[in-house]
PDB file of N, CA, C and O in Angstrom:
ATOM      1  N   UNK A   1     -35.889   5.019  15.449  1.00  0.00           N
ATOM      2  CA  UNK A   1     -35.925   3.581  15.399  1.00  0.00           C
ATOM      3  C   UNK A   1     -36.391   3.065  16.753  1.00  0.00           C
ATOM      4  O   UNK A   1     -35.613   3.231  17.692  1.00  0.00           O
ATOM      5  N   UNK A   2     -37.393   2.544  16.951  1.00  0.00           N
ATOM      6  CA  UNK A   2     -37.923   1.572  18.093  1.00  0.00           C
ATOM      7  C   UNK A   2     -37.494   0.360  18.069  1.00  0.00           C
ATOM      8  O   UNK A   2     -36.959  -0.245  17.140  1.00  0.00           O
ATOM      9  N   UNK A   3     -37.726   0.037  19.055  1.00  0.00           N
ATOM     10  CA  UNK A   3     -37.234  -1.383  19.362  1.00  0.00           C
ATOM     11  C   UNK A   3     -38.302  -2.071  19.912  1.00  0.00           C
ATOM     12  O   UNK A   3     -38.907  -1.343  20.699  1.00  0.00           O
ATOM     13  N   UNK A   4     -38.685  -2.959  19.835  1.00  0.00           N
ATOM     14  CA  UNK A   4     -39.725  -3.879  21.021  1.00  0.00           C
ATOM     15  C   UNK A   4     -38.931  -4.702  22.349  1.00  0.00           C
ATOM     16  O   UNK A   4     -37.745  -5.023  22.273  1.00  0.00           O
ATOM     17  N   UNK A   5     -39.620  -4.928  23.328  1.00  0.00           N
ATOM     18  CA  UNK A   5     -38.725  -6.029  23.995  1.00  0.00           C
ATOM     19  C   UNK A   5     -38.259  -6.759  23.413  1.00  0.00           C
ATOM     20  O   UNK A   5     -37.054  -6.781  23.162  1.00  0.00           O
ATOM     21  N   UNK A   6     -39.471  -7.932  22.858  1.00  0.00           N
ATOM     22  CA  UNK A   6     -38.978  -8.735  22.643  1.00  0.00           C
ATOM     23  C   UNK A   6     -37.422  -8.802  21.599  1.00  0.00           C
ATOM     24  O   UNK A   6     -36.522  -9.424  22.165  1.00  0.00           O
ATOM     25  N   UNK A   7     -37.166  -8.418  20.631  1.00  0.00           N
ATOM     26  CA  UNK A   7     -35.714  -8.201  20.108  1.00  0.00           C
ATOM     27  C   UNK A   7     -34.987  -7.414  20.601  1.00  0.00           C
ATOM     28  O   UNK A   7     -35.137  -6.243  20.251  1.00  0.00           O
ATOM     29  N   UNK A   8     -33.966  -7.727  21.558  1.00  0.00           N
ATOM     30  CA  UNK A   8     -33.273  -6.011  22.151  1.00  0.00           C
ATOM     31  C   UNK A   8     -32.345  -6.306  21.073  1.00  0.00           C
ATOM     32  O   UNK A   8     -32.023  -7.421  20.663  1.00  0.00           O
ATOM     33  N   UNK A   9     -31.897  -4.995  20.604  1.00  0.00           N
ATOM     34  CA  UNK A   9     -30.447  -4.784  19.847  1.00  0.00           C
ATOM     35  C   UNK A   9     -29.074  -5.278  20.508  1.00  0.00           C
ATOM     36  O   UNK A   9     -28.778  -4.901  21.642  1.00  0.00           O
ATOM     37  N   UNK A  10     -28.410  -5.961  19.919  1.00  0.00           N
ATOM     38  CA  UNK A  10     -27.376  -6.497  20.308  1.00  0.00           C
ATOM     39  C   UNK A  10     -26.356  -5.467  20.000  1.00  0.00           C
ATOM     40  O   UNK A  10     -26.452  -4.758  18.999  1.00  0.00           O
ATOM     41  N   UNK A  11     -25.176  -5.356  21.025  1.00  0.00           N
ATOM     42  CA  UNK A  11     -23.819  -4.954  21.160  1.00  0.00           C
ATOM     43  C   UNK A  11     -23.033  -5.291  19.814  1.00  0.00           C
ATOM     44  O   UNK A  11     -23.477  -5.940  18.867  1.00  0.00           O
ATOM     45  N   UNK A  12     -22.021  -4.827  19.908  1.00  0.00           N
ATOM     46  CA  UNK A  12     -20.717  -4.716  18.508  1.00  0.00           C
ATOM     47  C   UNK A  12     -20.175  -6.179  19.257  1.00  0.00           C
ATOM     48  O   UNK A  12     -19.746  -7.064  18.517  1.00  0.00           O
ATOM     49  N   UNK A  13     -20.207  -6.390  20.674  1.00  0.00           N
ATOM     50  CA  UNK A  13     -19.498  -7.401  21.109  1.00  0.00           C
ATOM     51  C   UNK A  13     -20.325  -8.891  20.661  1.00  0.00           C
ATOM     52  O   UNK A  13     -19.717  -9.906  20.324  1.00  0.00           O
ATOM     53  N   UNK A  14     -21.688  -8.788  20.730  1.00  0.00           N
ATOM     54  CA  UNK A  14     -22.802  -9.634  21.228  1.00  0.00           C
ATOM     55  C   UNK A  14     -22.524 -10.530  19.954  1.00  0.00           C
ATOM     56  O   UNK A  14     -22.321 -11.741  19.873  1.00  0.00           O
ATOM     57  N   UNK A  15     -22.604  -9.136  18.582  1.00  0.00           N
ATOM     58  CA  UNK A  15     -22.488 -10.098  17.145  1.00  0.00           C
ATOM     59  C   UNK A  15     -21.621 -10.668  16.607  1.00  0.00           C
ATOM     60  O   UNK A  15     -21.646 -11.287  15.543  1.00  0.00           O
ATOM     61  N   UNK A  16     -20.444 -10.417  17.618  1.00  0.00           N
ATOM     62  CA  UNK A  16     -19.168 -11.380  17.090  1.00  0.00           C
ATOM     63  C   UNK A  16     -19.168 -12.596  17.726  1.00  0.00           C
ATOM     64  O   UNK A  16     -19.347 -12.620  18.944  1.00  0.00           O
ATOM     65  N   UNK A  17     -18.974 -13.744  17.026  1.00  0.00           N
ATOM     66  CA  UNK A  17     -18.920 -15.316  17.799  1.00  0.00           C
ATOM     67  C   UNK A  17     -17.707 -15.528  18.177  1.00  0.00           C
ATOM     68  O   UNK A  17     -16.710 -15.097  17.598  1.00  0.00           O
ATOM     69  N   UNK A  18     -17.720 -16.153  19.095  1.00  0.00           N
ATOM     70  CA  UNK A  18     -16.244 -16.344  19.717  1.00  0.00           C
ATOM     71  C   UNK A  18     -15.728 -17.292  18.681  1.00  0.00           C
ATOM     72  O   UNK A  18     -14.650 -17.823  18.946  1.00  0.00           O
ATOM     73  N   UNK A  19     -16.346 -17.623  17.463  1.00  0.00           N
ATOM     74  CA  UNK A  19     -15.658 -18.845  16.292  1.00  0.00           C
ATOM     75  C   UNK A  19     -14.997 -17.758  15.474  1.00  0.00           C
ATOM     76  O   UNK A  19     -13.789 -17.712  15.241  1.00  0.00           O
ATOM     77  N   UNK A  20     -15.875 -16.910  15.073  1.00  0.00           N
ATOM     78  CA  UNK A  20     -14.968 -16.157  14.236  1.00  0.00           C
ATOM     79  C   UNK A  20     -13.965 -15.385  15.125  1.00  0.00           C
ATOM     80  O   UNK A  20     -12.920 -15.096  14.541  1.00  0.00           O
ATOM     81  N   UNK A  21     -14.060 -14.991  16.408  1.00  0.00           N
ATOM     82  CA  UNK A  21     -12.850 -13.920  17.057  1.00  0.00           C
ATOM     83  C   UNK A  21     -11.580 -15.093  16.437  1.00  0.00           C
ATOM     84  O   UNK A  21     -10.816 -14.787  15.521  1.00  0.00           O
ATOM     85  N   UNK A  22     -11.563 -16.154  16.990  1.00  0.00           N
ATOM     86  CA  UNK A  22     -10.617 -17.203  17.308  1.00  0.00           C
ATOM     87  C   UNK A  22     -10.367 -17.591  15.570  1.00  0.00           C
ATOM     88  O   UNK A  22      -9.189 -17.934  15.468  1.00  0.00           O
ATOM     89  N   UNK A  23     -10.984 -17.646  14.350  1.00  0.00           N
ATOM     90  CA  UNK A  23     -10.455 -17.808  13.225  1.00  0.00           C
ATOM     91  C   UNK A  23      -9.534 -16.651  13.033  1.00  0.00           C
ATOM     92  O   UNK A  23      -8.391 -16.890  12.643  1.00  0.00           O
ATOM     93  N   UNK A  24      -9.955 -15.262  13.294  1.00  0.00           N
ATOM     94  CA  UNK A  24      -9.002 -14.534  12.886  1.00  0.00           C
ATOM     95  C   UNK A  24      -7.818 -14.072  13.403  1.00  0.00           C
ATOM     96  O   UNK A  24      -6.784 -13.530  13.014  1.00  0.00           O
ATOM     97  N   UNK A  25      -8.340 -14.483  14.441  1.00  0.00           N
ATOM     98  CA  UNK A  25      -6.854 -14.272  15.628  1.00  0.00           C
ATOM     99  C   UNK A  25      -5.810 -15.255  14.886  1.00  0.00           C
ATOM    100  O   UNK A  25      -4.695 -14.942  14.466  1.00  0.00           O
ATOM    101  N   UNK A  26      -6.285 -16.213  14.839  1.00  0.00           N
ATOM    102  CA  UNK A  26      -5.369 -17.388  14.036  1.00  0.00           C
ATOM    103  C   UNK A  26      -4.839 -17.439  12.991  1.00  0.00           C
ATOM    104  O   UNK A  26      -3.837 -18.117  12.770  1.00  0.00           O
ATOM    105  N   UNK A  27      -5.569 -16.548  11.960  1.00  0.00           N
ATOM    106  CA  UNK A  27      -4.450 -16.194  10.654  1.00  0.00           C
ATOM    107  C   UNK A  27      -3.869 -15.065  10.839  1.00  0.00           C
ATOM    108  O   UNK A  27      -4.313 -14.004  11.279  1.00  0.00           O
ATOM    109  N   UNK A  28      -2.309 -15.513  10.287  1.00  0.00           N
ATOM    110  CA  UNK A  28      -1.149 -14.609  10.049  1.00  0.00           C
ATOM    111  C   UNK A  28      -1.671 -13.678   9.422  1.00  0.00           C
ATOM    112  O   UNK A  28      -2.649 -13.557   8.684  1.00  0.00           O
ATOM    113  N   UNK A  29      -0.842 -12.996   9.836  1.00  0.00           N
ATOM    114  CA  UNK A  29      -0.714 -11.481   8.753  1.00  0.00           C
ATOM    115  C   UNK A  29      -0.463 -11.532   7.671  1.00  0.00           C
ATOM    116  O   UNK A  29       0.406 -12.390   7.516  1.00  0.00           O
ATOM    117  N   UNK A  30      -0.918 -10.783   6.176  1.00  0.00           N
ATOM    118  CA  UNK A  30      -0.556 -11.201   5.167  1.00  0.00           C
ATOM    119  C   UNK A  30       1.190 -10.643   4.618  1.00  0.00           C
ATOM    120  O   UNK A  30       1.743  -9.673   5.136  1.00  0.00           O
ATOM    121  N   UNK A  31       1.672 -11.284   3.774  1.00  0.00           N
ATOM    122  CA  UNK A  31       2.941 -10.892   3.342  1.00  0.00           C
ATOM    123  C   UNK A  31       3.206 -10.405   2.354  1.00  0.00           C
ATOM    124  O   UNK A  31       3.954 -11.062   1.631  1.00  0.00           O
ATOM    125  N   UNK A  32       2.841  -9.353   1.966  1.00  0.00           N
ATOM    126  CA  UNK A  32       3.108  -8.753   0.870  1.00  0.00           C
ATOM    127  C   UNK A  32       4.584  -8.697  -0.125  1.00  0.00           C
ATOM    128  O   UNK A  32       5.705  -8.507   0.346  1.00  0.00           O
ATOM    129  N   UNK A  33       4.389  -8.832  -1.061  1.00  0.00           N
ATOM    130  CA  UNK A  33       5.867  -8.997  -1.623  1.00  0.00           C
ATOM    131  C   UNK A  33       6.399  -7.248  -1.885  1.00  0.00           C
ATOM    132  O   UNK A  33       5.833  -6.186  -1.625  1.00  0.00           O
ATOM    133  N   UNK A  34       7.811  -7.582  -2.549  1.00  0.00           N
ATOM    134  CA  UNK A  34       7.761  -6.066  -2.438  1.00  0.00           C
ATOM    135  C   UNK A  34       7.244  -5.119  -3.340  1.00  0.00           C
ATOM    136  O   UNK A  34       6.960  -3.933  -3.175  1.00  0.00           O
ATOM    137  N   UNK A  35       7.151  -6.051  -4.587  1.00  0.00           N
ATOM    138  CA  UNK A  35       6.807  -4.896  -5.703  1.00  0.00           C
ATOM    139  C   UNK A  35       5.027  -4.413  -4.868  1.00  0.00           C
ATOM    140  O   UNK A  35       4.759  -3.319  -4.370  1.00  0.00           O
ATOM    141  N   UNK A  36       4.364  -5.280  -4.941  1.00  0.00           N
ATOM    142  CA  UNK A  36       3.409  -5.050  -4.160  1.00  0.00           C
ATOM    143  C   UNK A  36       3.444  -3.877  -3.155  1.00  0.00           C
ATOM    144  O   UNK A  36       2.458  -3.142  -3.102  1.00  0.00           O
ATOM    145  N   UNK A  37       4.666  -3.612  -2.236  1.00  0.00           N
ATOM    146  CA  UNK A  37       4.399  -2.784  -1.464  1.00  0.00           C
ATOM    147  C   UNK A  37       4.765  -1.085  -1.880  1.00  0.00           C
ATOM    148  O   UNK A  37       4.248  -0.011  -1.572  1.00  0.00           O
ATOM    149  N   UNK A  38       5.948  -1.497  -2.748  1.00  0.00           N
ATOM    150  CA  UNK A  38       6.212  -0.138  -3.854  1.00  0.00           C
ATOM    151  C   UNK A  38       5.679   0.079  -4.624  1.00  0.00           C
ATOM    152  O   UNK A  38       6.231   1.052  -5.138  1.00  0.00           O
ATOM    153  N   UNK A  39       4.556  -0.270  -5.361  1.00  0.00           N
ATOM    154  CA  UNK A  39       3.229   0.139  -5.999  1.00  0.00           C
ATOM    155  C   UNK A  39       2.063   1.031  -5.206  1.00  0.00           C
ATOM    156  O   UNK A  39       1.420   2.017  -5.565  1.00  0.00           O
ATOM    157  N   UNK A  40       2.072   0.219  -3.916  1.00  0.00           N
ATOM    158  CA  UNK A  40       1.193   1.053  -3.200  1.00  0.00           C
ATOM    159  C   UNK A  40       1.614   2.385  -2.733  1.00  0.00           C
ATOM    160  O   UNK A  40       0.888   3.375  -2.640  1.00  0.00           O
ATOM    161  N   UNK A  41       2.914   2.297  -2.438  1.00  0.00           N
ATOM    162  CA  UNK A  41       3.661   3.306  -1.688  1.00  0.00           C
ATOM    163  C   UNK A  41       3.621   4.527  -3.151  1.00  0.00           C
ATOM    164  O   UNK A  41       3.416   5.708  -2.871  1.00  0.00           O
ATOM    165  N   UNK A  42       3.802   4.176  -4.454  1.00  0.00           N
ATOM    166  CA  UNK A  42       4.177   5.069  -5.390  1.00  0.00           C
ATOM    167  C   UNK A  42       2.437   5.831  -5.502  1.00  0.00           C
ATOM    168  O   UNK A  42       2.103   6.999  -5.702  1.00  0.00           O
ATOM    169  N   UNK A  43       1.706   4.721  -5.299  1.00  0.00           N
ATOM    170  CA  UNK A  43       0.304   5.621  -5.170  1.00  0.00           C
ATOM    171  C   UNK A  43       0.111   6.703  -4.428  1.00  0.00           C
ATOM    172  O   UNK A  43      -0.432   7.785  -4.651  1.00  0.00           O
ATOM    173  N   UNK A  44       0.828   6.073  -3.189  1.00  0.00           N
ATOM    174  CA  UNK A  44       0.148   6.673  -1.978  1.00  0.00           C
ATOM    175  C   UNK A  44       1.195   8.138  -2.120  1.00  0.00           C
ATOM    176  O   UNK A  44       0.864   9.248  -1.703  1.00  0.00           O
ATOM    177  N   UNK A  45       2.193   7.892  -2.643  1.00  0.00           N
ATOM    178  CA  UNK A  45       2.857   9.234  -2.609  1.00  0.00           C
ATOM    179  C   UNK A  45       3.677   9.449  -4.252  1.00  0.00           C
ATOM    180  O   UNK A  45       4.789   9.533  -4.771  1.00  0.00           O
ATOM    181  N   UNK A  46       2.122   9.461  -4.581  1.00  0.00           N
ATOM    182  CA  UNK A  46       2.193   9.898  -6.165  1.00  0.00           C
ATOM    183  C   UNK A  46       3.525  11.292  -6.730  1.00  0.00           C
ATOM    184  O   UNK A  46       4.376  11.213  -7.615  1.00  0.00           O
ATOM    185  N   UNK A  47       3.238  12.314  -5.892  1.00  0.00           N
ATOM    186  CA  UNK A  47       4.352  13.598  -6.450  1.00  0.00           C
ATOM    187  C   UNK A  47       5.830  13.095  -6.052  1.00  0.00           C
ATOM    188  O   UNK A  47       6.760  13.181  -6.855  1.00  0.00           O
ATOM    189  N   UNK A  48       5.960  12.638  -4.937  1.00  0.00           N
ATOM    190  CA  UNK A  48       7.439  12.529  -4.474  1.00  0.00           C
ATOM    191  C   UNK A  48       8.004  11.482  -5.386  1.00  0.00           C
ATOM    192  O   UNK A  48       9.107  11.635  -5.912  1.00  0.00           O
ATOM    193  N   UNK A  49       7.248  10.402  -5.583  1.00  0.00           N
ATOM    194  CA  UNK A  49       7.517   9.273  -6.845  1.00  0.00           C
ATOM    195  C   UNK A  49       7.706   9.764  -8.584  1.00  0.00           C
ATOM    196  O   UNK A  49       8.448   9.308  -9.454  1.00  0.00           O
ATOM    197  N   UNK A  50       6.946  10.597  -8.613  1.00  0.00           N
ATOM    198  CA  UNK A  50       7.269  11.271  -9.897  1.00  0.00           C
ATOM    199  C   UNK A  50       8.737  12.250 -10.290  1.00  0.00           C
ATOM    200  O   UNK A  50       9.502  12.282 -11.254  1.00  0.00           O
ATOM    201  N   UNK A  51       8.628  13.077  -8.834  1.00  0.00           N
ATOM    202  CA  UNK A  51      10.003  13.566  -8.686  1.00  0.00           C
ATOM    203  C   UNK A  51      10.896  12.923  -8.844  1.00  0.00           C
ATOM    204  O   UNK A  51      11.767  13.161  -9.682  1.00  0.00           O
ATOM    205  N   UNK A  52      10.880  11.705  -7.868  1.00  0.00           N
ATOM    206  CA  UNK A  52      12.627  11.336  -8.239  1.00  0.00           C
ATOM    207  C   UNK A  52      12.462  10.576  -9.612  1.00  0.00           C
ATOM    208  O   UNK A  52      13.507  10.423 -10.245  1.00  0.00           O
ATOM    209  N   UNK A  53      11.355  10.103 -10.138  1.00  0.00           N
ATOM    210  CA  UNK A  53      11.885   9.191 -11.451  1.00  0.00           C
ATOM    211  C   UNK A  53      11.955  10.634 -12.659  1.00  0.00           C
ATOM    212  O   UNK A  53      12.662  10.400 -13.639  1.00  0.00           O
ATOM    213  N   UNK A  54      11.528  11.528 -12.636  1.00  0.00           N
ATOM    214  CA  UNK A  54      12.279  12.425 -13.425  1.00  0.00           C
ATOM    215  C   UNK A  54      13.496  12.665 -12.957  1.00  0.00           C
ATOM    216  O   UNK A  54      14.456  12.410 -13.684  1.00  0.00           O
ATOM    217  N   UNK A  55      13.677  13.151 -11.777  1.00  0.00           N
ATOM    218  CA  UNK A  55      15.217  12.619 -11.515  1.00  0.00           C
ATOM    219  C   UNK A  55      15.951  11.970 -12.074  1.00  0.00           C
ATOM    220  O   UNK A  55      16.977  12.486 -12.517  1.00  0.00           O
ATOM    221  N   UNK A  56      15.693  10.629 -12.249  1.00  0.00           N
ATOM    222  CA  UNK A  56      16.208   9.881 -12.215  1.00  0.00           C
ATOM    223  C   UNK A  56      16.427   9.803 -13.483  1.00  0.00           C
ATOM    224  O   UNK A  56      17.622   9.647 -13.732  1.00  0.00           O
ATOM    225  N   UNK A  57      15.567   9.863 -14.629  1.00  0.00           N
ATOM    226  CA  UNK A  57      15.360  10.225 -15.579  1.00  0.00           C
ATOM    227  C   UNK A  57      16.590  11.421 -16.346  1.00  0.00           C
ATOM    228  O   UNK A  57      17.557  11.111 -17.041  1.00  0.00           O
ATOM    229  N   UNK A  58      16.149  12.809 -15.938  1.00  0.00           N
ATOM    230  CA  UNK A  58      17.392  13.477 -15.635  1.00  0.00           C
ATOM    231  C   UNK A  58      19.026  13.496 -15.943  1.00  0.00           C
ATOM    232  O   UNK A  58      19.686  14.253 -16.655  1.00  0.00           O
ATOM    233  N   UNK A  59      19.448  12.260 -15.052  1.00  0.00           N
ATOM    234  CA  UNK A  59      20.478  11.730 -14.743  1.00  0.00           C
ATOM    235  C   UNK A  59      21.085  11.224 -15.320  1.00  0.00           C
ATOM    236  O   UNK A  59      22.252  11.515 -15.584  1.00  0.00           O
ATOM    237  N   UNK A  60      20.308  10.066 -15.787  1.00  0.00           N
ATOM    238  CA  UNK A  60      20.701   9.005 -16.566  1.00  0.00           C
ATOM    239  C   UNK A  60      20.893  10.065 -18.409  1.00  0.00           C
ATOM    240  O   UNK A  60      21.837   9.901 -19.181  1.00  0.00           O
ATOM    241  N   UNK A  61      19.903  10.886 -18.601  1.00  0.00           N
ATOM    242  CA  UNK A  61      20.265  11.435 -19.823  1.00  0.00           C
ATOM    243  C   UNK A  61      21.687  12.431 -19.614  1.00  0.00           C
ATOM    244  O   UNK A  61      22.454  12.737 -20.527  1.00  0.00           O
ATOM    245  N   UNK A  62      21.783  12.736 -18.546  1.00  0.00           N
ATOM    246  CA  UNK A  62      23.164  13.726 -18.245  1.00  0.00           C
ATOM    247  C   UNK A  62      24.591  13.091 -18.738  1.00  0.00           C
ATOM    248  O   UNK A  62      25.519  13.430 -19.472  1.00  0.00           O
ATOM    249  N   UNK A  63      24.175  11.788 -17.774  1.00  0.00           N
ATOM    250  CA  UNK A  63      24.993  10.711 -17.890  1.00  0.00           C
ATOM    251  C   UNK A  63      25.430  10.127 -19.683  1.00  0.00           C
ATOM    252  O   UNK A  63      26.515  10.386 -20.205  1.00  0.00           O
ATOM    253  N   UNK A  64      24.696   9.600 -20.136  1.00  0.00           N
ATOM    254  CA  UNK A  64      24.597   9.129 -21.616  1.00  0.00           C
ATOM    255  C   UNK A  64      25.174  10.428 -22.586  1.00  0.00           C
ATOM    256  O   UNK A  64      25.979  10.255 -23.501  1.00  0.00           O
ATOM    257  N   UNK A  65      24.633  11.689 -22.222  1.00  0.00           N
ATOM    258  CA  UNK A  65      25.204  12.520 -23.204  1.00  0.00           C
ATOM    259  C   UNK A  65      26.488  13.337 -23.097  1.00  0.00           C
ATOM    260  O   UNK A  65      27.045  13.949 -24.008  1.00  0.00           O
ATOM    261  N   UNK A  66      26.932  13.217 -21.554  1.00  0.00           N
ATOM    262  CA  UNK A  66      28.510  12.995 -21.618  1.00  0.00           C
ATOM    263  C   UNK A  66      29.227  12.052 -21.857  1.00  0.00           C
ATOM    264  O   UNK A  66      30.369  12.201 -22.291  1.00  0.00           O
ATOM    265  N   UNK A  67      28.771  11.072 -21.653  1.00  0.00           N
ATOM    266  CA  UNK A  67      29.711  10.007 -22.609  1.00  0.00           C
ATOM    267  C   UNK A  67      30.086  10.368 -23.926  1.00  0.00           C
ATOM    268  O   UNK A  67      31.189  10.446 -24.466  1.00  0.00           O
ATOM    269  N   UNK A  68      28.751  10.603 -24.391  1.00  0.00           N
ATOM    270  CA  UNK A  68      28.970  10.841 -25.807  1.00  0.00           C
ATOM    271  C   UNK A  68      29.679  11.797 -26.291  1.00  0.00           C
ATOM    272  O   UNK A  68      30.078  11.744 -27.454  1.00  0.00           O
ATOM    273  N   UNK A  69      29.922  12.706 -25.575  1.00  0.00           N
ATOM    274  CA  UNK A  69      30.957  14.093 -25.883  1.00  0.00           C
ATOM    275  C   UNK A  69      32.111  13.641 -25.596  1.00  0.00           C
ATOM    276  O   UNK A  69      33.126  14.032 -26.174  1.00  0.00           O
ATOM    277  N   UNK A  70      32.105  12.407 -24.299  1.00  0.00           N
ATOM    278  CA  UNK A  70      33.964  12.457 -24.020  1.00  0.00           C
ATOM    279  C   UNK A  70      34.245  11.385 -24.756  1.00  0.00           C
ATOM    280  O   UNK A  70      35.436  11.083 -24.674  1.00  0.00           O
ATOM    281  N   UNK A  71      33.671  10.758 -25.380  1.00  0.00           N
ATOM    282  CA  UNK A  71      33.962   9.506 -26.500  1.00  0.00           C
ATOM    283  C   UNK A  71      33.620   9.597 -28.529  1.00  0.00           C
ATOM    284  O   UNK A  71      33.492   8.914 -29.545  1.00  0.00           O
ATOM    285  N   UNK A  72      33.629  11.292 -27.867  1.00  0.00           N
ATOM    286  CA  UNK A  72      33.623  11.547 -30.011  1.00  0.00           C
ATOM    287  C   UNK A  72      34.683  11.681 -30.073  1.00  0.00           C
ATOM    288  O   UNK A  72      35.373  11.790 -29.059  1.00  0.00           O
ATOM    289  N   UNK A  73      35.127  11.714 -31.180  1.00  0.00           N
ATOM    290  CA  UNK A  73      36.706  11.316 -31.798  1.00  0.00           C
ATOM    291  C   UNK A  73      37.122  12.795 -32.315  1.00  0.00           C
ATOM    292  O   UNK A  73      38.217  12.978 -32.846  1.00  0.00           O
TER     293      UNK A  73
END
């Protein structure tokens, strides 16, 4: 890639305007709610999320089918 004088290539700094530095400096951070953030998180750690809801899963049937044994007549 050549360049001529006349256009020199501008810097990473050159093409940012000091309007936009200063818009974004100025907005907050966004706030994610939570389901929002436990969706991402269940993505991001797809096996460990599967584990415990079979777990969890698991449990809850352990649970339900002793009842049912200590509450037959």
């Amino acid at each position: 890639m050549t360049t001529s004088p006349e256009t020199p290539e501008k810097t990473a700094t050159e093409l940012v305007s000091p309007e936009t530095t200063e818009a974004t400096e100025a907005k907050p951070a966004p706030t994610y709610s939570y389901v929002k953030l436990a969706m991402r998180n269940m993505v991001r750690k797809k096996w460990q999320s599967l584990r415990h809801f079979s777990l969890t899963v698991i449990g809850l049937l352990a649970v339900l089918i002793g009842l049912s044994y200590l509450t037959k007549p």
